[in-house]
C-alpha positions in Angstrom: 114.4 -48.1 5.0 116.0 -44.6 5.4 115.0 -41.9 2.7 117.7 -40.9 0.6 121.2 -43.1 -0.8 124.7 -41.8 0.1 127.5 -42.7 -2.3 128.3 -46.1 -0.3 124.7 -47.4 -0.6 125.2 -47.1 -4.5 128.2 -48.7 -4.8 127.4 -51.6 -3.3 123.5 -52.0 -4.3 124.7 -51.7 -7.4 128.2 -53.3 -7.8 130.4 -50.3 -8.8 133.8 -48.9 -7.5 133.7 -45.5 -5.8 134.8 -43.6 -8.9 132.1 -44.3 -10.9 129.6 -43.8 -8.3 130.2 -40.7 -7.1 131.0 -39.4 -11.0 127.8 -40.5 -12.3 125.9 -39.1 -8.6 127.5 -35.9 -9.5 126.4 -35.4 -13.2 123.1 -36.4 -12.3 123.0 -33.5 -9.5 124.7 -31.0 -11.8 121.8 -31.6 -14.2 118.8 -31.5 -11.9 117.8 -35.2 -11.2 118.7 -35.8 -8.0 119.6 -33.0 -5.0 121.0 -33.3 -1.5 118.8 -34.0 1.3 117.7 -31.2 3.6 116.5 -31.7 7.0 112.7 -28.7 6.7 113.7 -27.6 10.2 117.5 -27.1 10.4 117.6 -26.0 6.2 121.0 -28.2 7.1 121.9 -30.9 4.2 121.5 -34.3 6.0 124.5 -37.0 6.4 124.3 -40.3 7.4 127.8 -42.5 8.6 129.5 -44.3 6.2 130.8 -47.9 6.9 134.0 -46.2 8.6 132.1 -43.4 10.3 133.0 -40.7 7.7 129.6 -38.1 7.7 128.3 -38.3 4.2 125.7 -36.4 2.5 122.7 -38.4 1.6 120.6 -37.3 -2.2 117.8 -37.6 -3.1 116.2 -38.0 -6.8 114.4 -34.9 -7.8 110.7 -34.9 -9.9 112.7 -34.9 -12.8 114.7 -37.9 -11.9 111.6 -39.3 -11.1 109.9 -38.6 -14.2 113.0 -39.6 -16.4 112.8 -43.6 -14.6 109.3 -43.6 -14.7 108.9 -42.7 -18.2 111.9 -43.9 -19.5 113.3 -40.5 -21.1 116.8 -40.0 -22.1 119.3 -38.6 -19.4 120.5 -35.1 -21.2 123.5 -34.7 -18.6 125.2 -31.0 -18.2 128.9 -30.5 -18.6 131.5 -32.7 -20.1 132.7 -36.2 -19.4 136.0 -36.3 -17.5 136.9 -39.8 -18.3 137.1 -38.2 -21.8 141.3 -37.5 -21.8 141.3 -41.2 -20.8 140.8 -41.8 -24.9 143.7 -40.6 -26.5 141.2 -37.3 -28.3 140.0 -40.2 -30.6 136.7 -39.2 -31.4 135.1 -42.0 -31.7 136.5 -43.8 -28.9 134.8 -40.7 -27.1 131.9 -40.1 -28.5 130.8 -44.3 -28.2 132.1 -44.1 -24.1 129.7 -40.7 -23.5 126.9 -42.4 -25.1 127.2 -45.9 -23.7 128.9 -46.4 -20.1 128.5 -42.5 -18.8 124.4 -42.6 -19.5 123.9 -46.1 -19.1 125.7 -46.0 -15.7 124.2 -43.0 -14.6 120.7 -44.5 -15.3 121.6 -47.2 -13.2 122.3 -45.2 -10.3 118.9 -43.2 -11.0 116.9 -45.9 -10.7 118.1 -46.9 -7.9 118.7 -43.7 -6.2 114.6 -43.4 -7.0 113.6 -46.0 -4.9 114.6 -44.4 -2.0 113.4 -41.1 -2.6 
C-alpha cells in the first residue's frame, strides 16, 4: 500500500464527491493535520497519477492529525467555511452546518488519510 492519499483515493474510499474532498483536505492542511508529501532527497512534493493520468499531490497526516484520531480530540479548523454564503446569512443554518457536516466530514477524511500515513 503506497504512503500518503491523493484527493481521488478519498473520494472514493470514502464515498464523497470531489468538492467535499478536496474542501475538507484543504482545511485540514491549512490547520496543521495533514501536509504534502516530500520526497528526503529531491525536497520535491511527491504526486502520484490520477485515474486519468492528471499528476496529483499526495498528503500526508501530520503528528497532530495523528494525535487528534488517536485520541479522539476535536478538529479546531483555521479560516472560515466557504459553503457558508450557501445559507442565506442565517445564522443558525450556519453555525449548525460548521459544526456538524464541515468537522464531521473532515474527521472522516482524517481518519482515513491516517491510515496511510
Amino acid at each position: 500500500m503506497p504512503q500518503g492519499t491523493i484527493c481521488e483515493d478519498c473520494e472514493r474510499g470514502l464515498g464523497m464527491r470531489h468538492q467535499t474532498a478536496s474542501a475538507r483536505r484543504t482545511d485540514l492542511r491549512a490547520s496543521g493535520y495533514t501536509t504534502y508529501l516530500v520526497d528526503p532527497v529531491t525536497k520535491q512534493e511527491l504526486r502520484r497519477p490520477t485515474s486519468t493520468g492528471s499528476p496529483a499531490r499526495v498528503e500526508v497526516a501530520t503528528p497532530k492529525g495523528v494525535a487528534a484520531i488517536t485520541y479522539g480530540l476535536p478538529l479546531q479548523l483555521n479560516g472560515h467555511d466557504p459553503t457558508r454564503s450557501h445559507h442565506g446569512g442565517d445564522p443558525a443554518s450556519t453555525g449548525a452546518f460548521g459544526r456538524t457536516a464541515r468537522s464531521h466530514d473532515a474527521w472522516r477524511v482524517l481518519e482515513y488519510m491516517v491510515k496511510f500515513s
